[in-house]
C-alpha positions in Angstrom: 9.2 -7.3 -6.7 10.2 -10.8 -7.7 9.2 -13.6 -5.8 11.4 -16.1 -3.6 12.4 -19.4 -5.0 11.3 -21.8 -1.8 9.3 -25.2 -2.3 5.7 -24.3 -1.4 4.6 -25.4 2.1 3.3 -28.9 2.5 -0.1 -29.3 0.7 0.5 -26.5 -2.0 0.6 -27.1 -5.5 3.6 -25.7 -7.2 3.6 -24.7 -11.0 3.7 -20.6 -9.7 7.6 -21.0 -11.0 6.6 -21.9 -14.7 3.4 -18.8 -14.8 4.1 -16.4 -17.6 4.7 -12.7 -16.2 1.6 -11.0 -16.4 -0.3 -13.7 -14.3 -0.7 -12.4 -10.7 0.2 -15.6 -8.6 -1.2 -15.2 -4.7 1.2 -16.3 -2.2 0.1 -17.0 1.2 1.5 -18.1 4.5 4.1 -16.3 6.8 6.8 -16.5 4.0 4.7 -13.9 1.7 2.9 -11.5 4.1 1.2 -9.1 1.7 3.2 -10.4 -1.4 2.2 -10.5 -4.9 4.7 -13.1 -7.3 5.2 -12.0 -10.9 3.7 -8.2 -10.1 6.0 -5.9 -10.7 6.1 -1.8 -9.9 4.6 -0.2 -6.8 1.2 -1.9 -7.3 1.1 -5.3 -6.0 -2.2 -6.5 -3.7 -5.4 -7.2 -5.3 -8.6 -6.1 -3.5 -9.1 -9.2 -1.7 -5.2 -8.9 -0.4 -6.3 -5.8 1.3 -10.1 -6.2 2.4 -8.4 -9.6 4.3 -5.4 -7.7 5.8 -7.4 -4.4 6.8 -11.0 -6.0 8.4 -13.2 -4.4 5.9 -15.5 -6.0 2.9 -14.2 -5.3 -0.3 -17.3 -2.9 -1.4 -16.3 -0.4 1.2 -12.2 -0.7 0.0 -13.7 -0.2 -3.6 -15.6 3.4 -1.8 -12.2 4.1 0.1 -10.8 4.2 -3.6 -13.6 6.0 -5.6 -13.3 8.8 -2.6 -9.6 9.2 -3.2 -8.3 8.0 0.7 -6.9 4.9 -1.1 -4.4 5.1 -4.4 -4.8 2.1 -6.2 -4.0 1.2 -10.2 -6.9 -0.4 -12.5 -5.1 -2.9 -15.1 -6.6 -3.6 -18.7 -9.1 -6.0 -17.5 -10.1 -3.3 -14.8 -9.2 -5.0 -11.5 -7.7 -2.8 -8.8 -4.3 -3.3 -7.7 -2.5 -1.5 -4.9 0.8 -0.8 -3.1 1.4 -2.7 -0.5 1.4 0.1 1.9 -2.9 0.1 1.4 -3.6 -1.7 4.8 -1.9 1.0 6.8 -3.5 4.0 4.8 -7.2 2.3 5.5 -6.0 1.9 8.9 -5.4 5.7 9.5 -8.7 6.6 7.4 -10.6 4.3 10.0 -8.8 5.6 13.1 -9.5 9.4 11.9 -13.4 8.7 11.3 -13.5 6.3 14.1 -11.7 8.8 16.8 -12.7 11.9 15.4 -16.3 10.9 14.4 -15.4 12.6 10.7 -17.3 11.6 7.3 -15.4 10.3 4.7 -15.0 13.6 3.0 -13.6 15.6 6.1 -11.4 12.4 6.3 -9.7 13.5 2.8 -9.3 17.1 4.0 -7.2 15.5 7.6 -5.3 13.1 5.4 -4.2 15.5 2.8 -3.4 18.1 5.8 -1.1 15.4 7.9 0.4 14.6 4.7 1.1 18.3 4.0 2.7 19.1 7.2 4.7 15.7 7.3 6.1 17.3 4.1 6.8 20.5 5.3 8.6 18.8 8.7 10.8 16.6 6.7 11.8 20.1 4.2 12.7 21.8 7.6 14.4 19.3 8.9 16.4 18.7 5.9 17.3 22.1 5.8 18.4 22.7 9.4 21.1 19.8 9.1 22.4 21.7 6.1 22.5 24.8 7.6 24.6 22.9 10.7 26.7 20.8 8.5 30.7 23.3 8.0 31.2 24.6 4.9 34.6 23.0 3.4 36.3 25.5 0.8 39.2 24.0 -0.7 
């Protein structure tokens, strides 16, 4: 994702533009919700990015990710990055062991099995449209 050439908001310093490509600038504000600048590929939030946007302390987003609910990438220096769709996945792993009273481990077993039958729906769909779609011979 490349980041949007704007004038940064009154009282930021500028410079990002001039940053060589592997540093990870941090753009805030309402013009870059959940936005990394110069991070390319899927993985783009740092582990503060998504403790802030989810509620939780960054030790327990560190657990979520040694327990498997949260994919996230380690770079050379071993930081965690992750996509920016991280937020939403914690907020499902809390509202399963919240509303469901599940440990962290059972929590894997739901997540995996919504995932599996999402999967599955979207196959059937898929293949009921092609069955209703007319066969054109020419």
């Amino acid at each position: 994702m490349t980041a949007h050439h704007r004038s940064p908001a009154p009282g930021r310093v500028s410079g990002a533009e001039n940053a060589p490509a592997a540093h990870a600038v941090r753009r805030v504000g309402p013009d870059y919700p959940l936005m990394r600048a110069y991070r390319t590929g899927p993985y783009q939030l740092t582990i503060a990015d998504v403790a802030a946007h989810s509620g939780l302390p960054p030790e327990l987003v560190r657990r979520l990710v040694a327990l498997g609910l949260v994919d996230a990438e380690r770079d050379a220096r071993g930081r965690l990055w992750f996509r920016p769709s991280a937020p939403s996945a914690i907020a499902r792993v809390r509202r399963l062991r919240d509303g469901l009273c599940l440990n962290y481990v059972a929590v894997g077993v739901v997540v995996d099995l919504l995932d599996r039958v999402e999967r599955l729906e979207t196959a059937l769909r898929r293949s009921e449209r092609a069955a209703k779609e007319p066969t054109t011979w020419t």
